[in-house]
Backbone bond lengths (Angstrom), bond angles and torsions (degrees), N, CA, C in turn:
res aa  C-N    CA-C-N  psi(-1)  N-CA   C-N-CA  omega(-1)  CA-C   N-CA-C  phi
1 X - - - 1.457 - - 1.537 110.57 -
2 X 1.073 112.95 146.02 2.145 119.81 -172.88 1.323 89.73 -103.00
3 X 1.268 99.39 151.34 1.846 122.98 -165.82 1.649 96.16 -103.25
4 X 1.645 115.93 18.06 1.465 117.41 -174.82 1.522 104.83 -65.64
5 X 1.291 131.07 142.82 1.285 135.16 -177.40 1.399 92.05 -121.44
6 X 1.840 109.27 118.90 1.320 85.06 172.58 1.233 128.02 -111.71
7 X 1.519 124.18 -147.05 1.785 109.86 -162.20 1.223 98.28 -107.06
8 X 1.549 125.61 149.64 1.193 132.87 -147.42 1.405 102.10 -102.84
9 X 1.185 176.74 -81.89 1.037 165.82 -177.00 1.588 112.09 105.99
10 X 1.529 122.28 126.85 1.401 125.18 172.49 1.636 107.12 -117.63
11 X 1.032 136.24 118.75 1.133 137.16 154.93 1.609 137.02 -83.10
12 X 0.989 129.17 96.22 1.904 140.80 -167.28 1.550 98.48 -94.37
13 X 1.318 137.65 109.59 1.071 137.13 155.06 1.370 106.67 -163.38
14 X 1.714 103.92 149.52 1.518 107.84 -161.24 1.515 122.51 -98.02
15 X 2.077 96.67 -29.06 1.785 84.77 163.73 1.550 121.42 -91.58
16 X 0.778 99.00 133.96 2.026 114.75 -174.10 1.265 107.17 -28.51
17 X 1.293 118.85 -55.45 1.299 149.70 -160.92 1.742 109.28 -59.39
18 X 1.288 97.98 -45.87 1.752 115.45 -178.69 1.107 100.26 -75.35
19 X 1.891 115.17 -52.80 1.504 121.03 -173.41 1.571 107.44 -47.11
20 X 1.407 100.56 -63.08 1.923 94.94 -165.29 1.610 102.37 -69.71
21 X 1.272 115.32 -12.24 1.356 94.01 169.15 1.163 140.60 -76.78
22 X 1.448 103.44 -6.65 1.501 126.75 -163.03 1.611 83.94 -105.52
23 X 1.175 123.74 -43.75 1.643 120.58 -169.46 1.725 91.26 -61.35
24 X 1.039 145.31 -60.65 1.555 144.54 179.14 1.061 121.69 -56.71
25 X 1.320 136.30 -25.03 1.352 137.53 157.16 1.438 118.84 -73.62
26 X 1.038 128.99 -41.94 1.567 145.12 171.39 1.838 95.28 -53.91
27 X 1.272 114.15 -71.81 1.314 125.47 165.24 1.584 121.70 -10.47
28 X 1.075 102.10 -75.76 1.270 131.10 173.44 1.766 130.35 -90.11
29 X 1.721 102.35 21.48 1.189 116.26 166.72 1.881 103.61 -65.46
30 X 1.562 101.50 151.23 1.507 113.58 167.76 1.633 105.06 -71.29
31 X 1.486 114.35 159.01 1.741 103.73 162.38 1.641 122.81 -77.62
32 X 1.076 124.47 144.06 0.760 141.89 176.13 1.937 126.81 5.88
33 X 0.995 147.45 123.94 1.959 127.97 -162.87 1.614 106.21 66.31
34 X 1.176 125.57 -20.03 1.532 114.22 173.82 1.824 104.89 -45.15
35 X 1.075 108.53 -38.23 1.781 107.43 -165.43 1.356 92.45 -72.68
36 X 1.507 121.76 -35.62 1.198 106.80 -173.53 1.693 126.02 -78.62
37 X 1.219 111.06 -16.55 1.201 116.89 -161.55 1.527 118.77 123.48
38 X 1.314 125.56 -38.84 1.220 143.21 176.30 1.319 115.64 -87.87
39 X 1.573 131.76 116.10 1.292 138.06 179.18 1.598 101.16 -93.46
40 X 1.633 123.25 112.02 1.594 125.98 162.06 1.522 105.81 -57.86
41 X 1.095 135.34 -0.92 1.297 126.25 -178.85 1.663 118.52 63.51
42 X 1.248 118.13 51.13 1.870 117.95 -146.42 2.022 80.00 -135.67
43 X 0.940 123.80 103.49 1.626 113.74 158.60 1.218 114.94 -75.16
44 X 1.545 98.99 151.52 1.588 108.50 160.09 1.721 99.45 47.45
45 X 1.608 104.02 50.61 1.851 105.37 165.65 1.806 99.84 -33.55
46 X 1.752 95.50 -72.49 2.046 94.36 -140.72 1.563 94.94 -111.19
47 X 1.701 101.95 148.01 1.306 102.25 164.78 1.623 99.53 -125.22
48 X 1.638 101.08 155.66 1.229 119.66 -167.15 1.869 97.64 -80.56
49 X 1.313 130.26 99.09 1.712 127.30 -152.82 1.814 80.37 -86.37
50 X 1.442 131.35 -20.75 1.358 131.35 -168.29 0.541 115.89 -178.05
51 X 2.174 133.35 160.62 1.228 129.24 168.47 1.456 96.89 -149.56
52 X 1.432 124.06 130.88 1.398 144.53 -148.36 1.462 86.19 -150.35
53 X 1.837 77.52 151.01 1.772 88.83 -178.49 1.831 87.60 -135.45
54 X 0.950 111.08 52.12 2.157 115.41 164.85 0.898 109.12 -174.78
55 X 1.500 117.48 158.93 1.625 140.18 166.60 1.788 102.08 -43.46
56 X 1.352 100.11 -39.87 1.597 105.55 -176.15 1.430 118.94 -54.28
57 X 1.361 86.16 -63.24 1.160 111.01 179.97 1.619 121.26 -34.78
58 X 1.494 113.92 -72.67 1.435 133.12 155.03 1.195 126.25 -28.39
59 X 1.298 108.79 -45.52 1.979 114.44 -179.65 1.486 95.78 -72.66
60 X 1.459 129.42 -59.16 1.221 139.25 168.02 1.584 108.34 -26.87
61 X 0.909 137.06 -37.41 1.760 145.15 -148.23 2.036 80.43 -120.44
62 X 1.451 139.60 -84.16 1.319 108.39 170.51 1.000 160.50 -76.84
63 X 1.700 100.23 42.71 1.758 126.40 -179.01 1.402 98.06 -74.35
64 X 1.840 108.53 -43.14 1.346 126.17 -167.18 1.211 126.61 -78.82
65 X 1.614 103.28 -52.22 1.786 110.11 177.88 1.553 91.39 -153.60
66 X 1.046 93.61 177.39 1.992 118.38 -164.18 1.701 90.44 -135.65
67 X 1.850 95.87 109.64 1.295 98.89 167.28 1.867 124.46 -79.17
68 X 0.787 154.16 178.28 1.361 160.61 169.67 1.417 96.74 -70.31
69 X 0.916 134.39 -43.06 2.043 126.68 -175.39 1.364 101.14 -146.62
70 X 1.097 101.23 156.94 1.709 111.32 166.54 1.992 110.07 -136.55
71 X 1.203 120.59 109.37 1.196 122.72 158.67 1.327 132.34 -52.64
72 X 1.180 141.62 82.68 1.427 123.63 -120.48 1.798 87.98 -142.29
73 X 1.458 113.75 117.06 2.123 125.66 172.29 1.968 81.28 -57.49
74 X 1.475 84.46 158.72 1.684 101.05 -176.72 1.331 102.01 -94.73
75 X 1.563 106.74 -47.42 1.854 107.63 165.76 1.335 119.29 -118.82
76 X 2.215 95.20 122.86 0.709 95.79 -175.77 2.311 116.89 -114.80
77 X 1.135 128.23 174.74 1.218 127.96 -149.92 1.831 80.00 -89.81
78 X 0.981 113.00 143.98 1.855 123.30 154.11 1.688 119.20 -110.64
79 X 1.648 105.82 150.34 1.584 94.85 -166.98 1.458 91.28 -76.85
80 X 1.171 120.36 152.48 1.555 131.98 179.95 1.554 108.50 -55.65
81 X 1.553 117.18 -45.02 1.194 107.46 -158.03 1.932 92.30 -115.33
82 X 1.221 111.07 38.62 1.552 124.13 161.65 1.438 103.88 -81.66
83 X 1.416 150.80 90.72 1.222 123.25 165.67 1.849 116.72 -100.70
84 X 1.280 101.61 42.10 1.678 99.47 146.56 1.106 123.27 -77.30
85 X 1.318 100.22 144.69 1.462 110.53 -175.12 1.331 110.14 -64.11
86 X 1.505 126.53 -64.56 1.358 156.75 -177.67 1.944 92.24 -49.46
87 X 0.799 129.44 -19.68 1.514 144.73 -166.09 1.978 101.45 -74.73
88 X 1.219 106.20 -54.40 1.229 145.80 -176.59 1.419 139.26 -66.04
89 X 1.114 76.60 3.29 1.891 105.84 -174.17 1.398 107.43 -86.23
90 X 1.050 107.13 130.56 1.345 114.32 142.50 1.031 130.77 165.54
91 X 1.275 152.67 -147.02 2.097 128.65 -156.15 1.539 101.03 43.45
92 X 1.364 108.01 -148.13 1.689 127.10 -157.33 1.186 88.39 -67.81
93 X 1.813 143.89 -56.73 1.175 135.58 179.51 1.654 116.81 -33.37
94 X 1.370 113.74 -46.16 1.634 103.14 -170.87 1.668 94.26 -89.14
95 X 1.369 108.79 -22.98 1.464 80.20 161.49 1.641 166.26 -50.42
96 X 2.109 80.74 -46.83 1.214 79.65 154.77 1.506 130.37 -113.59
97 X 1.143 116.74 44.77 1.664 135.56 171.46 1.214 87.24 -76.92
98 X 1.702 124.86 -91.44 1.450 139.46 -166.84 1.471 114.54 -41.44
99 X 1.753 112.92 -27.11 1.875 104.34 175.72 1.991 99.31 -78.94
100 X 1.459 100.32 -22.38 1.622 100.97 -161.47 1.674 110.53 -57.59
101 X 1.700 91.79 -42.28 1.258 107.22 -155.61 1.437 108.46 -119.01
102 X 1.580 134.35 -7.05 1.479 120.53 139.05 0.927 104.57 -136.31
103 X 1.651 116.42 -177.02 1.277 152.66 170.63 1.352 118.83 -74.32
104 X 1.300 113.42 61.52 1.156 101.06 -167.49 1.816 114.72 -143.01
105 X 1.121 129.67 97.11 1.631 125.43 -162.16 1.633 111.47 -58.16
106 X 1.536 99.00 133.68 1.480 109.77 -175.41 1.446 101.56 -103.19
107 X 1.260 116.95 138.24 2.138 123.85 152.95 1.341 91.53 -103.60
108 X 1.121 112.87 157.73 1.444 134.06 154.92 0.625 100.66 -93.80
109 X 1.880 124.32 178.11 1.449 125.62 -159.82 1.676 97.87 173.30
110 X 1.527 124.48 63.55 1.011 123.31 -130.72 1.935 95.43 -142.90
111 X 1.388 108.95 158.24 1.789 120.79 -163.69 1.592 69.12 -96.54
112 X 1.281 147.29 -31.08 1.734 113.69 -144.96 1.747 94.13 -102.61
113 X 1.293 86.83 126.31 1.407 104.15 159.76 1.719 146.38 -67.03
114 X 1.743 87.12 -32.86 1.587 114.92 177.87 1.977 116.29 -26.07
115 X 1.002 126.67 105.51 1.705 105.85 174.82 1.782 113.86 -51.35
116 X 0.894 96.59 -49.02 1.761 97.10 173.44 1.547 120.11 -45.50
117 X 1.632 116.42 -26.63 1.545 129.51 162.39 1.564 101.22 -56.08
118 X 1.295 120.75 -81.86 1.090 165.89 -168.69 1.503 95.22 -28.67
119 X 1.931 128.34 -79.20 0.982 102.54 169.35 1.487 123.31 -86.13
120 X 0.887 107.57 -10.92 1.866 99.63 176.14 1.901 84.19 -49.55
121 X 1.125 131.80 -82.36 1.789 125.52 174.29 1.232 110.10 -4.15
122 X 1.365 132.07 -62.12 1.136 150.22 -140.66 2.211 96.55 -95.75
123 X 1.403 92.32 -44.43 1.616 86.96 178.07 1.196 114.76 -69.00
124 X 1.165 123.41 -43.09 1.681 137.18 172.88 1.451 115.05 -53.44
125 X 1.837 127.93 -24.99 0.991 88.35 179.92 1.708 99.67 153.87
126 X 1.347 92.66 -16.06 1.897 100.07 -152.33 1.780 73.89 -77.49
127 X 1.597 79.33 161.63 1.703 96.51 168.96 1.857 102.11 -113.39
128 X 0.981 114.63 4.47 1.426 108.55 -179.71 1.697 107.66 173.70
129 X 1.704 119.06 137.63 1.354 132.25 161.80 0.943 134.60 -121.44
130 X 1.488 128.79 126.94 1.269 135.16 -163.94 1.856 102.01 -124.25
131 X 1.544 105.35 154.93 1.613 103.85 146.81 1.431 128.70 -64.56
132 X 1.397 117.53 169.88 1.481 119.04 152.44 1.344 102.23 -94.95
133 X 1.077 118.74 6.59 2.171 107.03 158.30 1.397 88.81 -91.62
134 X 1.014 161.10 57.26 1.597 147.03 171.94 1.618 101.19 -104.91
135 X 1.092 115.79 153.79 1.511 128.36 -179.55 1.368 105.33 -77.96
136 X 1.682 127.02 160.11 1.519 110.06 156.03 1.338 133.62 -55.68
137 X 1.992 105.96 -12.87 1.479 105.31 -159.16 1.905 95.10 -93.11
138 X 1.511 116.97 -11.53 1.295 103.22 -171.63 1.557 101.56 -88.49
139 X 1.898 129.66 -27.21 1.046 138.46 161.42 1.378 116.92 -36.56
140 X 1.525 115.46 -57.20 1.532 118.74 172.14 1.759 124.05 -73.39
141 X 1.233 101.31 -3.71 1.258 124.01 172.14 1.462 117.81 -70.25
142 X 1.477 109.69 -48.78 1.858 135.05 -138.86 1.803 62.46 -97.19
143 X 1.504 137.54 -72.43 1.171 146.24 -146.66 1.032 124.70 -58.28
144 X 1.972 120.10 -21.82 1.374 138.12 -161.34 1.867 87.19 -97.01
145 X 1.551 95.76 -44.12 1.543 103.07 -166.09 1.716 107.08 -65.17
146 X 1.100 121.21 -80.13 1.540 119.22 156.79 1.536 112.13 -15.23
147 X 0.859 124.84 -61.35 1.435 112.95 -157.45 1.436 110.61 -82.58
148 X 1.205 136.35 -25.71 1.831 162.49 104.30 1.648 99.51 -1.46
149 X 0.953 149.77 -21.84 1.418 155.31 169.55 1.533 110.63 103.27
150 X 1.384 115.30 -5.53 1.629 121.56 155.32 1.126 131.29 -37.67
151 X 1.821 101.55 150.87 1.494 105.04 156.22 1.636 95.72 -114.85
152 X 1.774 95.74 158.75 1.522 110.34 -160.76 1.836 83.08 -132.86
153 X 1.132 109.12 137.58 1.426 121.11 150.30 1.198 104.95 -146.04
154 X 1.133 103.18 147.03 1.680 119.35 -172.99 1.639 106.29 -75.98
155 X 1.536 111.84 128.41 1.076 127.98 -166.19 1.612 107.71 -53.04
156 X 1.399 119.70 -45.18 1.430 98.26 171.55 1.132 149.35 -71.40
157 X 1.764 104.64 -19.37 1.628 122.53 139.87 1.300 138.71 -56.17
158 X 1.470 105.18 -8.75 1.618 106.30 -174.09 1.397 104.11 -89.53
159 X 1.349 134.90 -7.17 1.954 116.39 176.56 1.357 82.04 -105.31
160 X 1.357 150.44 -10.71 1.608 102.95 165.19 1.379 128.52 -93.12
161 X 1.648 85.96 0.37 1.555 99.78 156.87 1.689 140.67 -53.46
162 X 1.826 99.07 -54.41 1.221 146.69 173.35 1.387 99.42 -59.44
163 X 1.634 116.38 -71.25 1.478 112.77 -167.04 2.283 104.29 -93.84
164 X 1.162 96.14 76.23 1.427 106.09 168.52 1.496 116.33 -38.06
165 X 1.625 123.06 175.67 1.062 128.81 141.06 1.612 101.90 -120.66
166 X 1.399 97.11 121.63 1.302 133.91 173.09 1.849 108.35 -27.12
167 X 1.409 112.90 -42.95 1.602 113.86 -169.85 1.438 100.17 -94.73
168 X 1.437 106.36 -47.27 1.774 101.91 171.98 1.632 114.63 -51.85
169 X 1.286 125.88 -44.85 1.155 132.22 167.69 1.469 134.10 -39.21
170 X 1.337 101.09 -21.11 1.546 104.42 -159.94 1.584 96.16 -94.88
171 X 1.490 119.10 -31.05 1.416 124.91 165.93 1.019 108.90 -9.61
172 X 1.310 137.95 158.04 1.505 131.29 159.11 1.631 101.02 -121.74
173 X 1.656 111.02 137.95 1.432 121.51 178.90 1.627 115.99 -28.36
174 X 1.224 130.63 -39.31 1.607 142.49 -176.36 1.505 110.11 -74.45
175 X 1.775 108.73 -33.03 1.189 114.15 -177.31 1.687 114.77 -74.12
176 X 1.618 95.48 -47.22 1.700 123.14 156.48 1.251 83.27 1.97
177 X 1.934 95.81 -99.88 1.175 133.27 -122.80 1.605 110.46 -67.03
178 X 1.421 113.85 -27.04 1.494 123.73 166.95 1.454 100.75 -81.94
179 X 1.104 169.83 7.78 1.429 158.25 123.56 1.653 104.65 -61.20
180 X 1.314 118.57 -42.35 1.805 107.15 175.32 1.150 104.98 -71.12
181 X 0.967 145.49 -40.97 1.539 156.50 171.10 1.321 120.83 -38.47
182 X 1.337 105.41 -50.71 1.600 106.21 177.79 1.736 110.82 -89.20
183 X 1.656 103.68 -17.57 1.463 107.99 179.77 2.030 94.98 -67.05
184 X 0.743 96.98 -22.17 1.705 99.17 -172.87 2.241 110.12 -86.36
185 X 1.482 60.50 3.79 2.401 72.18 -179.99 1.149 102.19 71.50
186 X 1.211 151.13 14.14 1.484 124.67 132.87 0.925 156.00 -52.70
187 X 1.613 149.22 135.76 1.176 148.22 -142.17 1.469 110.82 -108.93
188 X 1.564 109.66 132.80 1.863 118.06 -165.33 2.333 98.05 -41.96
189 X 0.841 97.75 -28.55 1.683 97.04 177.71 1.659 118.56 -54.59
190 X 1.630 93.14 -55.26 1.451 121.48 179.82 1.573 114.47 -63.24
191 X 1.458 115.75 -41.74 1.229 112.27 179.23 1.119 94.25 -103.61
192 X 1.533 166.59 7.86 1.375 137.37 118.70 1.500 133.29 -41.16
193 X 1.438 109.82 -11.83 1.738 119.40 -165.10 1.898 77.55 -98.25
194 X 1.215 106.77 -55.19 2.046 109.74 -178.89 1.599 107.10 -15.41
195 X 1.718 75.91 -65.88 1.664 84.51 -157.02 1.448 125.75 -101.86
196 X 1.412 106.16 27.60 1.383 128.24 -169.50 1.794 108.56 47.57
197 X 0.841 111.41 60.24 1.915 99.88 -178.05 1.856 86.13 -138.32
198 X 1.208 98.89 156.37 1.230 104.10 162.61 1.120 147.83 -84.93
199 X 1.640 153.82 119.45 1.245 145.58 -161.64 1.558 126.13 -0.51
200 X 1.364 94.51 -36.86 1.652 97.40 -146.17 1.897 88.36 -116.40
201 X 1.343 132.00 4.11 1.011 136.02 134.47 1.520 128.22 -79.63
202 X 1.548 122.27 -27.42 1.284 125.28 137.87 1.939 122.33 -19.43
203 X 1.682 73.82 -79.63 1.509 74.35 -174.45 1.110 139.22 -47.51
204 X 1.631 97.66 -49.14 1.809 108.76 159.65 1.533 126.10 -42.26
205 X 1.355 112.61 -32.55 1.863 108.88 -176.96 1.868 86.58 -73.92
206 X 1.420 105.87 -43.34 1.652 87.16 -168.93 1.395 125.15 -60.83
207 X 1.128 109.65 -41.59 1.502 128.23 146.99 1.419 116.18 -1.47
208 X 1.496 97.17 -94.48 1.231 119.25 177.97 1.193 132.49 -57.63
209 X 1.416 127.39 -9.39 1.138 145.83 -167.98 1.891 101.30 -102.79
210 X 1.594 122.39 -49.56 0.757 116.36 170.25 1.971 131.48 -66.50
211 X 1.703 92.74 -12.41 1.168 108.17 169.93 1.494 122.63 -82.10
212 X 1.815 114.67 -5.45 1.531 105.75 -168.10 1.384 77.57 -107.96
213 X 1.539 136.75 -35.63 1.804 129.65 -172.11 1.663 100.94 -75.25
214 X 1.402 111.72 3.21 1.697 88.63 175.64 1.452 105.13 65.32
215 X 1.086 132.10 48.83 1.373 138.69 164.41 1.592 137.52 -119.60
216 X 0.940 132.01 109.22 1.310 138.31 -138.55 1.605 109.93 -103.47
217 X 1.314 117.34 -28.17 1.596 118.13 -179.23 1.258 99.62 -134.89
218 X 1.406 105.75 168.63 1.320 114.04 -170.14 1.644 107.91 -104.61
219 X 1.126 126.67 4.85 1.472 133.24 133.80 1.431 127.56 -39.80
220 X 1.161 95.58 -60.19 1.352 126.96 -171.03 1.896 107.22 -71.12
221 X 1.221 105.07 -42.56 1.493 122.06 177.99 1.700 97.32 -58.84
222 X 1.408 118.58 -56.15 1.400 112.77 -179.02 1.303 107.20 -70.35
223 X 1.344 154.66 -13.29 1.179 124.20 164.72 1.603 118.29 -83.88
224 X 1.691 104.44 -12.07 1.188 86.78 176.78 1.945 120.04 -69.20
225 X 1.531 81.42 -47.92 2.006 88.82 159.46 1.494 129.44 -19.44
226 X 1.126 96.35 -46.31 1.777 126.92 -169.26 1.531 101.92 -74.56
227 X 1.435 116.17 -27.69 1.319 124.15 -160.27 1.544 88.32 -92.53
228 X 1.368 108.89 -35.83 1.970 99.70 -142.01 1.600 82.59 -107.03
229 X 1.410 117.85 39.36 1.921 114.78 175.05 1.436 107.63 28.43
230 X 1.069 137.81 50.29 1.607 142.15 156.96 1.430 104.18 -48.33
C-alpha cells in the first residue's frame, strides 16, 4: 500500500448536472505529468472530500475541515428566504472571504467569459480560471498549476485577458461586483447586506461605474451588463 495522501478537493456548483460532472472528472483525473507526457507515479492524486451547490453549504463543509482546493462556479443561486449575510456570497465577495479566512486554493470554474470577471477573480484571490467548456486535460492542467504555487488561466481566456478594453478596465473589482449583482435582480439593499458595505456606498460603486462606461440611465446600464456577460 503507498503512504500517498491525496489532495482533497471541494466542489461548489449549483446545477447538479455540472456538479456531478465535475465530481467524475476530478475523479477520474490522471496523476499528476500524465498531460505532459511524464507519469510521477502518484495514484489516485485527488479525492472529491465534497460537492455543494451554496455559500451555505461550503461554510458548513469548512466549519469542519479545510480542503486543499476548492473548484468553486463564480455565480452562485441563494435560497430566497436565507437571509444570512455570509449565506450570500459569492463572485469576488466569496472570493475573497475564503482567501481571508483559510488556506485554501480556489479555481474558478465559471460560464462568464468577460475579462473584467476574470481578473476582478484573479484580484480577489482566485489562484486560477477556467471555462465550463474546458476539457478534462486543461482542468488537470489549471490543478497541477495551482497546486505547484501557480496561476492557471485557461489559454483561451488569457488574450482577452491580455488585450483589455481600456473603459471596461478601469471598473474597479467592487464596482464589478455591484453591476453583476444587480444584473442577477438584486436590489442596492440586498447587495449592500452581500457585501457588507452600506447602501449609500452601494450606490456610489454604481455611480461610478456608470460614469467610467459612459452610461447615462439605468436602462441603458442593464444592457450594458447584458453585453459584458456579468
Amino acid at each position: 500500500m503507498s503512504d500517498f495522501l491525496p489532495i482533497n478537493i471541494v466542489i461548489v456548483e449549483d446545477s447538479t448536472l455540472v456538479r456531478k460532472g465535475l465530481v467524475s472528472i476530478v475523479r477520474n483525473l490522471p496523476p499528476p505529468g500524465v498531460f505532459h507526457g511524464v507519469s510521477l507515479g502518484r495514484p489516485a492524486p485527488y479525492r472529491v472530500s465534497a460537492d455543494v451547490a451554496s455559500t451555505k453549504e461550503l461554510l458548513a463543509i469548512l466549519a469542519t475541515h479545510e480542503p486543499d482546493l476548492i473548484l468553486l462556479d463564480y455565480s452562485l443561486n441563494a435560497e430566497v428566504e436565507d437571509d444570512h449575510p455570509l449565506h450570500a456570497l459569492d463572485g469576488h465577495s466569496l472570493i475573497k472571504y475564503i482567501r481571508k479566512y483559510y488556506k485554501i486554493k480556489v479555481i474558478v470554474v465559471s460560464m462568464h467569459y468577460s475579462p473584467i470577471i476574470i481578473r476582478g477573480a484573479l484580484e480577489a484571490g482566485a489562484h486560477g480560471y477556467i471555462s465550463k467548456a474546458a476539457n478534462e486535460e486543461t482542468l488537470g492542467l489549471a490543478i497541477e498549476a495551482v497546486l505547484k504555487g501557480g496561476t492557471f488561466i485557461e489559454h483561451r481566456l488569457l488574450k482577452s485577458v491580455l488585450h483589455r478594453n481600456p473603459e471596461a478596465s478601469a471598473v474597479s473589482p467592487k464596482e464589478l461586483e455591484v453591476l453583476r449583482q444587480m444584473g442577477k435582480g438584486l436590489r442596492l439593499t440586498d447587495i449592500a447586506i452581500s457585501m457588507n458595505l452600506s447602501i449609500k456606498t452601494v450606490s456610489a460603486h454604481k455611480l461610478r461605474a456608470m460614469e467610467k462606461l459612459g452610461v447615462r440611465s439605468e436602462c441603458e446600464l442593464y444592457r450594458v451588463i447584458d453585453s459584458l456577460a456579468l
